[in-house]
C-alpha positions as CSV (number, residue, x, y, z in Angstrom):
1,X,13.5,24.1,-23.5
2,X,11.5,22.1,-20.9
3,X,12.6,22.3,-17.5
4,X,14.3,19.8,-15.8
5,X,12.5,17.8,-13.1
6,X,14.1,18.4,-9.5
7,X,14.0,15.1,-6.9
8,X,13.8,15.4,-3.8
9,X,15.1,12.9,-1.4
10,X,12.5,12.1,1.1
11,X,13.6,8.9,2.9
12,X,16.9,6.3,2.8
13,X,16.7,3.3,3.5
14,X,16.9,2.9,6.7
15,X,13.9,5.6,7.2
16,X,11.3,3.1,5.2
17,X,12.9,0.3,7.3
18,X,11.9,2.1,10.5
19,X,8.3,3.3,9.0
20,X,7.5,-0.4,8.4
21,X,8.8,-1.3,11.7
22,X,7.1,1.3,13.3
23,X,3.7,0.5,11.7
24,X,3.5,-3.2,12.2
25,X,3.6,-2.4,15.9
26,X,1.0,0.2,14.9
27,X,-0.8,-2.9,13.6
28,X,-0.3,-5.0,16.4
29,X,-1.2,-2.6,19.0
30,X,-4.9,-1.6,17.4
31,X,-5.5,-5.0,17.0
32,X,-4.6,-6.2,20.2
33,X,-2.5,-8.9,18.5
34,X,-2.5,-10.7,15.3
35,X,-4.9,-12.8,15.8
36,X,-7.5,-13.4,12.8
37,X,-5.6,-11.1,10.9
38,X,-4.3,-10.9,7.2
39,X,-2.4,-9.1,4.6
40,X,-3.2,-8.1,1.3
41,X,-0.9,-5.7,-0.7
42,X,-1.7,-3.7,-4.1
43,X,1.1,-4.7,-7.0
44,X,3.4,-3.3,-7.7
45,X,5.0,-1.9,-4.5
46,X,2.6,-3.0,-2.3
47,X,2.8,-6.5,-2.3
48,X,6.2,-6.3,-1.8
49,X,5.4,-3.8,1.5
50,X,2.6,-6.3,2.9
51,X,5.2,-9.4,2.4
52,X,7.0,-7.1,4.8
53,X,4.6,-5.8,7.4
54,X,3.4,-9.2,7.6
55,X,7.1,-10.7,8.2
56,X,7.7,-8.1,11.1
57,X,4.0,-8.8,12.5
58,X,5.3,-12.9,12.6
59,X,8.9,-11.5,14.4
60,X,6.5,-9.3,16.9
61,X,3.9,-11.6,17.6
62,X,5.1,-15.2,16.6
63,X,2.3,-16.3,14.4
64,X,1.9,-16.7,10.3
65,X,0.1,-14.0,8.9
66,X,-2.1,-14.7,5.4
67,X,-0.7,-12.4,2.6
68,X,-2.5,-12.0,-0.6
69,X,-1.8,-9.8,-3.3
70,X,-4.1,-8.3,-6.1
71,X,-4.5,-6.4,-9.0
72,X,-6.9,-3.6,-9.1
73,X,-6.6,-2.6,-12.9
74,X,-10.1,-4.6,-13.6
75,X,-11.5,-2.3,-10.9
76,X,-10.4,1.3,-11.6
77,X,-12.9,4.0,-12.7
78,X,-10.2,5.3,-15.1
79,X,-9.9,1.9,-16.9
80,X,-11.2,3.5,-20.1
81,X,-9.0,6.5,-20.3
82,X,-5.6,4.7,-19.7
83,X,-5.3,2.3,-22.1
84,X,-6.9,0.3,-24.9
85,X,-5.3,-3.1,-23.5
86,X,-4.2,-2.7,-19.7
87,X,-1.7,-5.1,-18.3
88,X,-3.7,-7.4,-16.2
89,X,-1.2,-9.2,-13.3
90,X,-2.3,-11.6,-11.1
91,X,-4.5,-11.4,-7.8
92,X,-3.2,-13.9,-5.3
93,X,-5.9,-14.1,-2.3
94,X,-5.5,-17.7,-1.1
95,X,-7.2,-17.5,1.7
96,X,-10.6,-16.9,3.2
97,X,-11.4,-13.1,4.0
98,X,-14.7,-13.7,5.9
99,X,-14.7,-12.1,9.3
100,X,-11.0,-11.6,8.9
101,X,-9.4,-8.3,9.8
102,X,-7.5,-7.4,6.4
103,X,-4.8,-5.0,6.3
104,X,-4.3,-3.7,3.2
105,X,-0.7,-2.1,2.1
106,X,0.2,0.3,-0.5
107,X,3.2,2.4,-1.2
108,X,1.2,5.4,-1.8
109,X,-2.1,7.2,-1.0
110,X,-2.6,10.1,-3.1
111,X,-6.1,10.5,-4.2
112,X,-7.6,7.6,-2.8
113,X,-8.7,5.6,-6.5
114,X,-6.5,3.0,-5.8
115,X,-7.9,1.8,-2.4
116,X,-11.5,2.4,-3.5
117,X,-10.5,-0.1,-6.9
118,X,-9.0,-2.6,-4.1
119,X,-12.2,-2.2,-1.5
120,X,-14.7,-3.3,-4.2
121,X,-12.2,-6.2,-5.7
122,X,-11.9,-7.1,-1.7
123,X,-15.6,-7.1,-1.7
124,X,-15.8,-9.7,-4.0
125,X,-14.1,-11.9,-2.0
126,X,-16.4,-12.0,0.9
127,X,-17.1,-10.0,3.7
128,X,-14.2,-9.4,6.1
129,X,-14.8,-8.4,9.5
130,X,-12.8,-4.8,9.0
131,X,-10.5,-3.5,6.8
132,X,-7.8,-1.6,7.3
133,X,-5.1,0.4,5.1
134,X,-1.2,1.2,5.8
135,X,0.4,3.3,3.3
136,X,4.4,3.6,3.1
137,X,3.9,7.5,2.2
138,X,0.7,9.8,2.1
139,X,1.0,12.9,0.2
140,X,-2.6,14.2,-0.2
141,X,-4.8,15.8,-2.1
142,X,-7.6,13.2,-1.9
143,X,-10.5,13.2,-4.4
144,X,-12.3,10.1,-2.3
145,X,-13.1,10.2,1.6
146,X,-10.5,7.4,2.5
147,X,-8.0,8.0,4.8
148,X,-5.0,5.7,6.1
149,X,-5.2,4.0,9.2
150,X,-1.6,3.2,9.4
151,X,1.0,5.7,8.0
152,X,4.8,5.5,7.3
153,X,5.2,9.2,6.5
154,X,2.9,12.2,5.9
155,X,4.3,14.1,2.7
156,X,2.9,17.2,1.9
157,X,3.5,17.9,-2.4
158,X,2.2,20.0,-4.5
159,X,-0.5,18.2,-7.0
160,X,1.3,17.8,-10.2
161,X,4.8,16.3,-8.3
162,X,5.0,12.4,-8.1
163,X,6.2,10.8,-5.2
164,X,9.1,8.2,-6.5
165,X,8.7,4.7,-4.4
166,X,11.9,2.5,-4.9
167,X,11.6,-1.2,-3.7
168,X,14.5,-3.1,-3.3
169,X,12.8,-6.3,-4.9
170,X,11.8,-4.5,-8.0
171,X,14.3,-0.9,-8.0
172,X,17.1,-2.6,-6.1
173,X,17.1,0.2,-3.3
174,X,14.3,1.2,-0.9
175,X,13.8,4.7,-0.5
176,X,10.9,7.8,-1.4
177,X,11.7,10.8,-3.7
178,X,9.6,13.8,-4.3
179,X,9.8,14.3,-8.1
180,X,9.1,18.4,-8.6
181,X,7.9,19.1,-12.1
C-alpha cells in the first residue's frame, strides 16, 4: 500500500501577505525607487504575485508600474520530455524592456530551470538594463547558478517533496504547504 503524502503547513495567509509586503519595500529600497522599473511574472502563480508586488510598489511609491506576464513553456530545456503537445498560454509584455530594470516574480525557485527559460524569452524582448528575481518561497537544491534577489521565505525540503503554492485568484486561498512524499 503506498504511503500517504504528509503536508506541511508552511505559511497562512497573512504570512504571504506580509512576504509580499515585505519584498516590495525590498524592491523599492535596492532600487532607490521605482523609477524605470517593471514587472514581469511567470504563469501560473507568478503573474498573479507580480500583479501584486507591482500594486504595493504603486501604494509605496505612487507611480504605475509595467506588469507583463509570460509563458516560458517554448523556452524550457525539458520541452521534449514533458509532453508531446504542451499547453502554450499567453505572454503578455506590452511594454518596452530596453534599459528597464525588470523584476521578475515567481512563486517558487527550486532548481533554477524556470528562471533560466524566462531570462532567454526576456532576452528576446530586448535588452533591459538589469534584471532581477523575487520568489514567494525558495526551497533549494539548485541545478543552475541563479539565485533570488528578493525572497519571501527560505524553505529548506528535502528533493523529492513539492512545495504546494495556493493563489487566491486561481486556489481561492493564499498560503505555501510542504507536500512530504
Amino acid at each position: 500500500m503506498p504511503k500517504k503524502p504528509k503536508i506541511v503547513p508552511v505559511m497562512d495567509a497573512k504570512a504571504v501577505e506580509r512576504a509580499l509586503i515585505r519584498v516590495a519595500h525590498e524592491i523599492v529600497e535596492k532600487n532607490k525607487g521605482a523609477e524605470n522599473l517593471a514587472v514581469i511574472g511567470i504563469k501560473t502563480r507568478g503573474d498573479y504575485l507580480a500583479k501584486r508586488v507591482a500594486e504595493l510598489i504603486e501604494k509605496i511609491e505612487k507611480v504605475k508600474i509595467p506588469v507583463g506576464l509570460m509563458d516560458i513553456t517554448l523556452y524550457r530545456d525539458d520541452l521534449q520530455t514533458i509532453l508531446d503537445q504542451p499547453l502554450i498560454q499567453k505572454t503578455e509584455i506590452l511594454f518596452d524592456v530596453v534599459e528597464k530594470v525588470i523584476v521578475l516574480v515567481d512563486d517558487v525557485l527550486f532548481t533554477g530551470r524556470t528562471i533560466r527559460a524566462a531570462l532567454d524569452q526576456i532576452i528576446d524582448f530586448g535588452r533591459p538594463k538589469s534584471i532581477q528575481l523575487a520568489v514567494l518561497v525558495d526551497r533549494g537544491h539548485r541545478e543552475l547558478p541563479i539565485r533570488a534577489d528578493y525572497v519571501g521565505k527560505n524553505i529548506p525540503t528535502a528533493k523529492d517533496d513539492r512545495v504546494r503554492v495556493k493563489i487566491k485568484e486561481v486556489d481561492g486561498e493564499d498560503s505555501v504547504s510542504i507536500v512530504k512524499l
